[in-house]
N, CA and C of each residue as an Amber inpcrd file, in Angstrom:
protein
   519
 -32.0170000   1.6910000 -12.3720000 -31.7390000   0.5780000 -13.2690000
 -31.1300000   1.1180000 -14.5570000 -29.9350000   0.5000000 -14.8970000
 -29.0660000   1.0770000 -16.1150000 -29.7080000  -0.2330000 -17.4990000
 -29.9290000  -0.0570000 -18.5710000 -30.4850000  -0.5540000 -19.6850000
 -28.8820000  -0.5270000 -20.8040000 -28.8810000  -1.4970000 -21.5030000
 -28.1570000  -1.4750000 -22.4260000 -28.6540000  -1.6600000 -23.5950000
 -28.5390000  -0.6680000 -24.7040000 -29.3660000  -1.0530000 -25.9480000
 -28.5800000  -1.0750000 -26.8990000 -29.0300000  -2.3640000 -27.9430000
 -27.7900000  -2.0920000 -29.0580000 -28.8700000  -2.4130000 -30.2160000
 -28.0800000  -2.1940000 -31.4570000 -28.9420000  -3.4090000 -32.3630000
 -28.0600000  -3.4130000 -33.7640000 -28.1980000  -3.6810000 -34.9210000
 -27.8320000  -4.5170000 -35.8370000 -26.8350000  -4.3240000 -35.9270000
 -25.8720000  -5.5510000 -34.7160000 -24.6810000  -6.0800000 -34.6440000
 -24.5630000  -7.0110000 -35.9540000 -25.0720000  -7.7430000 -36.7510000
 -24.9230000  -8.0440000 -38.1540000 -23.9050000  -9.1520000 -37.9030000
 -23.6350000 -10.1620000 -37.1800000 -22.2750000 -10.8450000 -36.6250000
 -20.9200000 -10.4990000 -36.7310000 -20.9770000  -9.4970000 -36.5230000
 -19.2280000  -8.2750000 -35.8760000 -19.1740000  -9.1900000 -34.6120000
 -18.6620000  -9.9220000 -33.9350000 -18.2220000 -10.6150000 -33.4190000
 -17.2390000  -9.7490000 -32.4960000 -16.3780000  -9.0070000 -32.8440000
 -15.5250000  -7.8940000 -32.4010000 -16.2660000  -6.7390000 -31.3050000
 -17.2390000  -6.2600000 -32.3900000 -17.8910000  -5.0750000 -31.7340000
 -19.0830000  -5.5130000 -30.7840000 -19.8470000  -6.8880000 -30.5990000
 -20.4620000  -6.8080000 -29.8230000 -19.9380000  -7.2380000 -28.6510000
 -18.6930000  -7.9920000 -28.9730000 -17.7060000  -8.2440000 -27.3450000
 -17.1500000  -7.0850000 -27.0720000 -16.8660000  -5.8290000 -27.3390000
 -16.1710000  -4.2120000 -26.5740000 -18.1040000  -3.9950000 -26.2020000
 -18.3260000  -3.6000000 -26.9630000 -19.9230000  -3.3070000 -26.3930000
 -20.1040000  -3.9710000 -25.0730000 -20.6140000  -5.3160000 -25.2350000
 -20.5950000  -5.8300000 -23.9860000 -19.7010000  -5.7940000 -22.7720000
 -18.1850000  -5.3230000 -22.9420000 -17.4780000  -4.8020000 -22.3940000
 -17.6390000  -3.3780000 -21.7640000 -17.9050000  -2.6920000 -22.5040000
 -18.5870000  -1.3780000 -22.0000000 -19.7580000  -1.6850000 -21.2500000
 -21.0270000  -2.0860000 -21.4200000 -22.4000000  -2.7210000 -20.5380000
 -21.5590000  -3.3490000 -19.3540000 -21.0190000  -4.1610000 -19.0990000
 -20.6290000  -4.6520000 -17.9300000 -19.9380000  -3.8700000 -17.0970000
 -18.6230000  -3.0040000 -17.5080000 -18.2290000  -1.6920000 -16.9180000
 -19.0130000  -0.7730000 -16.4640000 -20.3800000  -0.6560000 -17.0730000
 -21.3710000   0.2390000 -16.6650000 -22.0170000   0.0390000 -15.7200000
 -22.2550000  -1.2510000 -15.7710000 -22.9540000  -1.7240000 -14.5280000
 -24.4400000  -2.1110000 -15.1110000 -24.6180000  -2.2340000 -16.3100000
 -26.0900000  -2.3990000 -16.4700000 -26.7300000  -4.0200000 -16.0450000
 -28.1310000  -3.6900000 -16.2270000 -28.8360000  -4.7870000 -15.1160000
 -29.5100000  -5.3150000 -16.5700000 -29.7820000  -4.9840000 -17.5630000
 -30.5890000  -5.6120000 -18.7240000 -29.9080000  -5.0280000 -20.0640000
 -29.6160000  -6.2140000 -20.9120000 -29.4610000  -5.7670000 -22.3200000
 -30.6800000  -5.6470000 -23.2300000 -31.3290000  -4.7010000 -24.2070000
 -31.9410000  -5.2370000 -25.1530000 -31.1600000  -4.8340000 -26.1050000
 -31.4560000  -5.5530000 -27.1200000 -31.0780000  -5.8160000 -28.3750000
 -31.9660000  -5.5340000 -29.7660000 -32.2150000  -4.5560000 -30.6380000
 -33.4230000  -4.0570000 -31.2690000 -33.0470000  -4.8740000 -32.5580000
 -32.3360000  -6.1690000 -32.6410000 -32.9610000  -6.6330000 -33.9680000
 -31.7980000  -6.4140000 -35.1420000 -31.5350000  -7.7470000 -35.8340000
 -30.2070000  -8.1090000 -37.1420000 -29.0040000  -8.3370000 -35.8400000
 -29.3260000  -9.7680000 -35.6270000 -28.5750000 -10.0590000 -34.7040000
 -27.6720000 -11.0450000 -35.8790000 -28.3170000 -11.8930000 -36.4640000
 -28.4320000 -12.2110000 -37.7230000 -28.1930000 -14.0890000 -37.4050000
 -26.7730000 -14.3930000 -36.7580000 -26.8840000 -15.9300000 -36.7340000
 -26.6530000 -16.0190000 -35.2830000 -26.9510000 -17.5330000 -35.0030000
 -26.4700000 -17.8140000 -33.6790000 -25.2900000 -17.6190000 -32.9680000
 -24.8450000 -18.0870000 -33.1900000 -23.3160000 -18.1530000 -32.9890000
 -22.6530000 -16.5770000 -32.5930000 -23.8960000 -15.5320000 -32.9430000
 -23.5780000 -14.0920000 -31.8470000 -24.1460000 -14.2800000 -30.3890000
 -25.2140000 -14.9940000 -30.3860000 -26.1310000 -15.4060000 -29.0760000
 -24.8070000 -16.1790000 -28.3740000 -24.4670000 -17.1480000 -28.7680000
 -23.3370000 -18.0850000 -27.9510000 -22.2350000 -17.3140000 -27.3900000
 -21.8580000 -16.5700000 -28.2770000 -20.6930000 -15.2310000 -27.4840000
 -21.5430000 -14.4550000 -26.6190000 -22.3380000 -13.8060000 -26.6550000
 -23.3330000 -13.5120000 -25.8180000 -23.1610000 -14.0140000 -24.6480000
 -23.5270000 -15.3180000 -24.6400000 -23.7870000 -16.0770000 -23.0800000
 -22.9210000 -16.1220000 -22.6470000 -21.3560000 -16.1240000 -23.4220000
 -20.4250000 -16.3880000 -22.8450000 -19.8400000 -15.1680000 -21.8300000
 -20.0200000 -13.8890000 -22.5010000 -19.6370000 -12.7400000 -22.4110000
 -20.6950000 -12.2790000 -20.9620000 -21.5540000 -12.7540000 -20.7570000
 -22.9170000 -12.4070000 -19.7250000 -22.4070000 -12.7710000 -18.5330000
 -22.8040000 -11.8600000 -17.6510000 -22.4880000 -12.1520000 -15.9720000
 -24.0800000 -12.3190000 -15.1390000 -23.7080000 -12.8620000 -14.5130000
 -24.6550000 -13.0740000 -13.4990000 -26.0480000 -12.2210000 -13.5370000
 -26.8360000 -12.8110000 -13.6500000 -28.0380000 -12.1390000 -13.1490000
 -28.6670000 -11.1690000 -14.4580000 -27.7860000 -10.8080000 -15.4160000
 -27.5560000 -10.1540000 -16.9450000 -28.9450000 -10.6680000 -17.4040000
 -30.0240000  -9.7150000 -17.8370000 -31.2730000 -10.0590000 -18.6810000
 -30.8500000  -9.8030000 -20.3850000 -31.2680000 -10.4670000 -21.1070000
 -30.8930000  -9.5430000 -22.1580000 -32.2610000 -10.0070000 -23.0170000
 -33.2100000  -9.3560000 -23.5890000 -34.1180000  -9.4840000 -24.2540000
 -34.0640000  -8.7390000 -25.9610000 -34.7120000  -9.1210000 -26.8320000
 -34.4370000  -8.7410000 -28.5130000 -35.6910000  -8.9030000 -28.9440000
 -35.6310000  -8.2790000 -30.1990000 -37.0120000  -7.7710000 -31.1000000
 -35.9800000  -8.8530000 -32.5170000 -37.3140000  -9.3860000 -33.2330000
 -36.2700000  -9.8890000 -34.4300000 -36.0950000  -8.3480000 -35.6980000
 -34.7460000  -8.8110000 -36.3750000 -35.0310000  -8.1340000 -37.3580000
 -35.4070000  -8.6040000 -38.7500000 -35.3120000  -7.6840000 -39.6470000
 -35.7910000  -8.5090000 -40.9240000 -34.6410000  -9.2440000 -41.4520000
 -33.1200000  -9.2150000 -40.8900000 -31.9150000  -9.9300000 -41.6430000
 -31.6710000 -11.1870000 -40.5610000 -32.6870000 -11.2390000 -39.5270000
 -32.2780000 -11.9220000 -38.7990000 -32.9690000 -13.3290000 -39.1340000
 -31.6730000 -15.0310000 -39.4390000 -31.8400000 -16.0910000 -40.2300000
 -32.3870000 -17.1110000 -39.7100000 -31.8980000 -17.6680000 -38.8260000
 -32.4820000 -18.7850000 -37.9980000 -32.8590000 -18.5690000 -36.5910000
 -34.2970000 -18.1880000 -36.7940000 -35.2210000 -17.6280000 -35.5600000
 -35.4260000 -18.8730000 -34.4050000 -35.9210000 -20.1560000 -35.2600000
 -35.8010000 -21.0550000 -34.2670000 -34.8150000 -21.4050000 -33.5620000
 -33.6060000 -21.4920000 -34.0170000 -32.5390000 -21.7070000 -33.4470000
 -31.8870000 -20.6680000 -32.1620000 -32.1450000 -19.2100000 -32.9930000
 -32.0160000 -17.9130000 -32.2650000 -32.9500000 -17.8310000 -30.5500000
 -34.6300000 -18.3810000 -30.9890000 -34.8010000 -18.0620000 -30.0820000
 -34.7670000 -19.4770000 -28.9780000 -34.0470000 -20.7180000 -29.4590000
 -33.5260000 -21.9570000 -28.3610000 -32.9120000 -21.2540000 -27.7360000
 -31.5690000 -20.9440000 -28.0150000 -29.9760000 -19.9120000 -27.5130000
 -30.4060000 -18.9360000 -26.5990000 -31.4980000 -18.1610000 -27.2270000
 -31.9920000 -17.2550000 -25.7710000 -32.8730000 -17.9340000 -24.5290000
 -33.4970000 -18.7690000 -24.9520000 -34.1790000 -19.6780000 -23.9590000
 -33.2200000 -20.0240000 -23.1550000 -32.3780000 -20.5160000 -23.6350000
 -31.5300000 -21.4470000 -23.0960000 -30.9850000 -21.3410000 -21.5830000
 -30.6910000 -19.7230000 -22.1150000 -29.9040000 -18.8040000 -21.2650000
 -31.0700000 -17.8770000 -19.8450000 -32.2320000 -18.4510000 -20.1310000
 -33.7130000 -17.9750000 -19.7330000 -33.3990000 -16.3200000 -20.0880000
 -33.0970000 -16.1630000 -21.3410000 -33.1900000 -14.7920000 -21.7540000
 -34.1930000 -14.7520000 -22.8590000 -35.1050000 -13.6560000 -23.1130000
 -36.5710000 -13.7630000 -24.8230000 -36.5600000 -12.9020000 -25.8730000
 -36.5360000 -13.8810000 -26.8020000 -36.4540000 -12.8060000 -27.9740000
 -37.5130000 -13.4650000 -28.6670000 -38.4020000 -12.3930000 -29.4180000
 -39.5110000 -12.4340000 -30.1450000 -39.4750000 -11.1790000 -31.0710000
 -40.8400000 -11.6240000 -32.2180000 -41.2180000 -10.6110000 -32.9560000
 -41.4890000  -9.2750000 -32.1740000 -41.3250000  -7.9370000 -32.8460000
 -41.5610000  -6.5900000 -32.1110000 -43.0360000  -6.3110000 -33.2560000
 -43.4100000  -5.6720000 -32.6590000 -42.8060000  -4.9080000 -31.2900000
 -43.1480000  -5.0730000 -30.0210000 -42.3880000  -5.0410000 -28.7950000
 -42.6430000  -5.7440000 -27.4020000 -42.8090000  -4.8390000 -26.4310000
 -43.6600000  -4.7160000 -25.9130000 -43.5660000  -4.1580000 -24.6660000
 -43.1350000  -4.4420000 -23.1890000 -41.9900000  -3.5360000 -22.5300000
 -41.3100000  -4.1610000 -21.4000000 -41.8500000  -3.1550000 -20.4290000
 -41.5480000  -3.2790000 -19.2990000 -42.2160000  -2.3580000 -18.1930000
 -40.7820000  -2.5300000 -17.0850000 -39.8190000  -1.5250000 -17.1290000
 -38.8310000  -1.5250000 -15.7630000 -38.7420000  -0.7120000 -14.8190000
 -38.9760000  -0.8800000 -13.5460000 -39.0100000   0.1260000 -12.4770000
 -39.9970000   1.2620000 -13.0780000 -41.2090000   0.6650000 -13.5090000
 -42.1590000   1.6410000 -13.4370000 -42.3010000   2.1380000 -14.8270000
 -41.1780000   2.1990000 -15.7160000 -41.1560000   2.5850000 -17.0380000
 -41.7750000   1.7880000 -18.2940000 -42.9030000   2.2500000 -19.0170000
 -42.8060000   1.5030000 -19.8840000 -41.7620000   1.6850000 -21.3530000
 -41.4140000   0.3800000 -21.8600000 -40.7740000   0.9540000 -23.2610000
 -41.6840000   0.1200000 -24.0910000 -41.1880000   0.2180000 -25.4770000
 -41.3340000  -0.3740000 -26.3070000 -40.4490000  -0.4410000 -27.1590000
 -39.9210000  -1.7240000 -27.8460000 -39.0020000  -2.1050000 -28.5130000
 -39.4040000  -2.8020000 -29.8560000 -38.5670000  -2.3100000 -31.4260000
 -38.6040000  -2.9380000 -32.2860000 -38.1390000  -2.4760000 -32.9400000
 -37.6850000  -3.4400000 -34.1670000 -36.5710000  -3.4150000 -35.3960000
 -36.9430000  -2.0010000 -35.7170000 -37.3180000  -2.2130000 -37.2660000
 -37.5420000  -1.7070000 -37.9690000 -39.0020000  -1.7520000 -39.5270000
 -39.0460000  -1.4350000 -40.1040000 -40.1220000  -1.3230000 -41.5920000
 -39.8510000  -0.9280000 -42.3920000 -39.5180000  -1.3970000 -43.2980000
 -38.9480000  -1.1590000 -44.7850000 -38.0470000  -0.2750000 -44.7080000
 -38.0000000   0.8240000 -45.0710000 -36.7060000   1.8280000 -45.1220000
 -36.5850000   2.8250000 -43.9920000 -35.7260000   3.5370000 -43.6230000
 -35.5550000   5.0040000 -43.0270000 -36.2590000   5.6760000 -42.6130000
 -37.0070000   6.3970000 -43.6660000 -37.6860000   6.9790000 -43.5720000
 -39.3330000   6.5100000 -42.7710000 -39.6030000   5.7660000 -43.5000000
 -40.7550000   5.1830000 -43.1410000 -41.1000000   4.4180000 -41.5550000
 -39.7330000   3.6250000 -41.0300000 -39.3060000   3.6440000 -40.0660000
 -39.6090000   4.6610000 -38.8280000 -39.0250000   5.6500000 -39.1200000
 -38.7940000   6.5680000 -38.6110000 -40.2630000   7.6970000 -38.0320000
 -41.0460000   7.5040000 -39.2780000 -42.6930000   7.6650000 -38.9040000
 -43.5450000   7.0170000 -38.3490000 -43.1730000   5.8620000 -38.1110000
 -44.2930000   4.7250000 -37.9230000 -43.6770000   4.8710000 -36.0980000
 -42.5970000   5.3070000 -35.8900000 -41.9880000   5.2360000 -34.6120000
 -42.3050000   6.6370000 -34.2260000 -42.4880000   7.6930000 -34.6770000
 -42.5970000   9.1160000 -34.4320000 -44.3370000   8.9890000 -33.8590000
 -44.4220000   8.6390000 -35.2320000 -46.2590000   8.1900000 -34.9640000
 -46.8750000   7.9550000 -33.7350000 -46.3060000   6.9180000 -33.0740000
 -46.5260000   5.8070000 -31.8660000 -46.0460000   6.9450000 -30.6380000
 -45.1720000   7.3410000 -31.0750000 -44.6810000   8.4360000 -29.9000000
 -46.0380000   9.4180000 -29.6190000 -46.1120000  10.2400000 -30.1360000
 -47.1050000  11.3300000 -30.5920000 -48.8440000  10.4830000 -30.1140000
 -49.1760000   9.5650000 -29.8710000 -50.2960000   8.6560000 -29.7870000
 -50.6310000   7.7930000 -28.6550000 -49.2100000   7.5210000 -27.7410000
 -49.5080000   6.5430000 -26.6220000 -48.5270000   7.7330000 -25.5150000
 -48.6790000   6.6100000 -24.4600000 -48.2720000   7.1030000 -22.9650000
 -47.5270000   6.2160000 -22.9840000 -45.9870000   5.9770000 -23.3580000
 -45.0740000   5.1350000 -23.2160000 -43.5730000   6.1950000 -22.7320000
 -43.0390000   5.9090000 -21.7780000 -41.7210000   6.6740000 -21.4690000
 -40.6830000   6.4040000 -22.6080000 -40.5030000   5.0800000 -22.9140000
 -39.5820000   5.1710000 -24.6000000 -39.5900000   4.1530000 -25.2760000
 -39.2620000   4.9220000 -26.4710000 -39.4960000   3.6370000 -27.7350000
 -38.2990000   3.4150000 -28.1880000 -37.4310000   2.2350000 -28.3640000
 -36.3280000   2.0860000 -28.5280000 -36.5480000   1.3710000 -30.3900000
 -35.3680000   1.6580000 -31.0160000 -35.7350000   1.0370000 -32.3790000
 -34.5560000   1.0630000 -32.9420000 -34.2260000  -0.0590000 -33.6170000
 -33.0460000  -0.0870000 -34.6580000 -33.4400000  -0.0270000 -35.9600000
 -32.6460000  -0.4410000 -37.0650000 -32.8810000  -1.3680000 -38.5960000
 -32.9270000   0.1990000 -39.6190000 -32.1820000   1.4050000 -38.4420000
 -31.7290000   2.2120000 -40.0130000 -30.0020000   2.6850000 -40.1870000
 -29.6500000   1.7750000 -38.8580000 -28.1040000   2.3920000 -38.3890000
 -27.7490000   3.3850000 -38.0880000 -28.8500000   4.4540000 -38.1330000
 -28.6540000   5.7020000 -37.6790000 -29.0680000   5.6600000 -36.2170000
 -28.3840000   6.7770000 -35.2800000 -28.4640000   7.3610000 -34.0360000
 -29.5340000   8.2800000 -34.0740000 -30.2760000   8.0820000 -33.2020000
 -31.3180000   8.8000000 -33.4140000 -32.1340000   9.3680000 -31.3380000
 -31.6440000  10.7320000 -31.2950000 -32.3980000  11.1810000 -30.1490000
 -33.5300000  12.0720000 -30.2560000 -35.3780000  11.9680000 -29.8860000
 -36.1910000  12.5700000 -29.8420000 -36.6390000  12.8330000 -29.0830000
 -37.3360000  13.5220000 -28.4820000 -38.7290000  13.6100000 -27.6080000
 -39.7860000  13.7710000 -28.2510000 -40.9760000  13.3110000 -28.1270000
 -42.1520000  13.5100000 -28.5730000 -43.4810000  13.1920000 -27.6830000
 -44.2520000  14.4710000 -27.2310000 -45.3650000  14.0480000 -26.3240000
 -44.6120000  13.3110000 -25.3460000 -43.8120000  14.1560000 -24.7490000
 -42.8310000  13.4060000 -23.5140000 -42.4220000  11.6900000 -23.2670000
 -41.9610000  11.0340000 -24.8600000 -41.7880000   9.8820000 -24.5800000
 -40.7740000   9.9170000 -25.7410000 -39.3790000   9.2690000 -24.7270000
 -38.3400000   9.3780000 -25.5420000 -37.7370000   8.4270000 -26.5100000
 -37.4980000   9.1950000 -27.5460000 -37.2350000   7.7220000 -28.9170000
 -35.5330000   7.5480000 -29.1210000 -35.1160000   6.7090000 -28.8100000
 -33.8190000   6.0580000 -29.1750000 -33.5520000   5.2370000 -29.9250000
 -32.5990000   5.5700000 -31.1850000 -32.2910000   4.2880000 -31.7380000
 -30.6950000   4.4300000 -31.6590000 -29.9630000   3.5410000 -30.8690000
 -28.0750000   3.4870000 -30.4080000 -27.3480000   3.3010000 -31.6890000
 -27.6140000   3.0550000 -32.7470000 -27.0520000   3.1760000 -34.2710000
 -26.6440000   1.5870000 -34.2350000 -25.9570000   1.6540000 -35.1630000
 -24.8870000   0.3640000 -35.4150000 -24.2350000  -0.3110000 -34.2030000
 -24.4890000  -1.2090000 -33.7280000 -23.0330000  -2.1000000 -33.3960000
 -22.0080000  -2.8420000 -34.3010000 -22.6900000  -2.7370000 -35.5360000
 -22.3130000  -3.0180000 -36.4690000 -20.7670000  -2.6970000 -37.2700000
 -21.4170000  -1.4730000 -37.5010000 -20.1100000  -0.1920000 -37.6810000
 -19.9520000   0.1270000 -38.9600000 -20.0630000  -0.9800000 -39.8380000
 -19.3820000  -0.8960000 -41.0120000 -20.6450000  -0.0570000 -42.1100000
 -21.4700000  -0.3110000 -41.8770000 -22.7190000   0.6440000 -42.9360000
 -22.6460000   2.2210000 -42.7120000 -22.5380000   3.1290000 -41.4920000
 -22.2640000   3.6710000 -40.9940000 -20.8600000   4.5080000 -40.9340000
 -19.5210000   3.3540000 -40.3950000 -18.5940000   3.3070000 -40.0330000
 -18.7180000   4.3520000 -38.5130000 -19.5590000   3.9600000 -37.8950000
 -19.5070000   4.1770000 -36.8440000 -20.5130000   3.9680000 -35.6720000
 -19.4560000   2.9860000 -35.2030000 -20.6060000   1.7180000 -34.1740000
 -20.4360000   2.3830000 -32.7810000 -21.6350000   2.2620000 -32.3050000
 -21.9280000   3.0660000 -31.1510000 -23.3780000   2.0630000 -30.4930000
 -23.4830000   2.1170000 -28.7790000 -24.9410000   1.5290000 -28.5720000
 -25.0160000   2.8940000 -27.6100000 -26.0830000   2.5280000 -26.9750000
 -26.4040000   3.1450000 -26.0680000 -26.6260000   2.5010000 -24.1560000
 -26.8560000   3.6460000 -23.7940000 -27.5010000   2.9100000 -21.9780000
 -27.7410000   4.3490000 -21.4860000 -29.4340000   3.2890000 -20.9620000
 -29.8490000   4.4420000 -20.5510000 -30.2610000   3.8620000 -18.9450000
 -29.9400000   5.4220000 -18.3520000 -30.2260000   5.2510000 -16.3290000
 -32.4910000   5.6220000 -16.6040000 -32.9420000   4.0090000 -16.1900000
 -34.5040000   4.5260000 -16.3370000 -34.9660000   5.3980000 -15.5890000
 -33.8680000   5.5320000 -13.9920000 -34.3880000   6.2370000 -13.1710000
 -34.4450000   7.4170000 -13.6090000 -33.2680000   8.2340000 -14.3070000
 -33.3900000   9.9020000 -14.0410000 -34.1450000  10.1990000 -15.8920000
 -34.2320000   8.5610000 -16.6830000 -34.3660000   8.9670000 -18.2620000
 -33.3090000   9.3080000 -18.7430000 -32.6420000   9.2200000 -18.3130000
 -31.3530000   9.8790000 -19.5010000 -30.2750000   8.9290000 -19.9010000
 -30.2220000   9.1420000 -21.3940000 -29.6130000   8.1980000 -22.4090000
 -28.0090000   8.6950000 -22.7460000 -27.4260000   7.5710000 -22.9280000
 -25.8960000   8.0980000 -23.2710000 -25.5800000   7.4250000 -24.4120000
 -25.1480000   8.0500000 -25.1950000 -24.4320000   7.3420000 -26.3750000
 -23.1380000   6.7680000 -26.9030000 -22.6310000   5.5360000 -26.8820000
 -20.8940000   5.4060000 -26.7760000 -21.0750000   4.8330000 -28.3320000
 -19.6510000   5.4090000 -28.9580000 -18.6720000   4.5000000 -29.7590000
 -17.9690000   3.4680000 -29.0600000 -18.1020000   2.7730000 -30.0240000
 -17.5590000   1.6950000 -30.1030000 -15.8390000   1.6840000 -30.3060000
 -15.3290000   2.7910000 -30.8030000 -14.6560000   2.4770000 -31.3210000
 -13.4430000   3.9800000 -30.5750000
């Protein structure tokens, strides 16, 4: 099973349609989305952009505006987005998914932390725009950077194969 992970697409409208362009070329079977999706109207390109059978599940972030509305649009589509952090279970794998906490740094511990403490195969996380590959206590931490691009200037998601664990990182651009 191939996974597609992105997160604070920020409504780039641009970059999450090549993204999703890339995920569909790949062949992936589930999108998640880690959060600053920000308005609807990215969800609606979304659905439009989605093929058959396409899961796509999300963590909110803290820039993200109209939740009720956000999470109708994913209903809609029988796709779920909720507060993180969430736990998913695919072909045997568990992950865990969520935004972010206040800054970078802090972020970045509270996710290291969780690594170092549970039996989870990976923790996926956005909300610092940075790319981020770890291992810790054999459970791997990903965050695919920006889809965004512009904080950064360089938008990239990720997909990862759950079977063999291994994560790839694309630009966007």
């Amino acid at each position: 099973m191939l996974v597609g992970v992105m997160s604070d697409s920020h409504d780039n409208m641009f970059n999450v349609e090549v993204a999703f362009k890339i995920f569909q070329d790949h062949g992936v079977d589930a999108v998640i989305h880690l959060g600053d999706i920000i308005s609807p109207f990215i969800v609606k390109k979304i659905a439009r952009l989605a093929w058959n059978d396409l899961m796509v599940y999300a963590v909110f972030g803290n820039n993200d505006g109209d939740k009720v509305l956000l999470n109708k649009l994913f209903s809609k589509s029988n796709w779920s987005i909720a507060e993180g952090p969430r736990l998913f279970e695919f072909n045997g794998r568990r992950i865990l998914a969520l935004h972010g906490y206040n800054g970078v740094e802090y972020t970045k511990k509270i996710v290291y932390s969780i690594a170092s403490s549970t039996k989870i195969d990976l923790i996926l996380y956005g909300h610092t725009h940075e790319r981020d590959y770890h291992i810790i206590n054999n459970t791997i931490i990903v965050n695919p950077g920006e889809t965004y691009g512009y904080l950064t200037g360089n938008p990239s998601i990720a997909i990862i194969d759950l079977e063999k664990l291994k994560v790839e990182f694309i630009d966007l651009e």
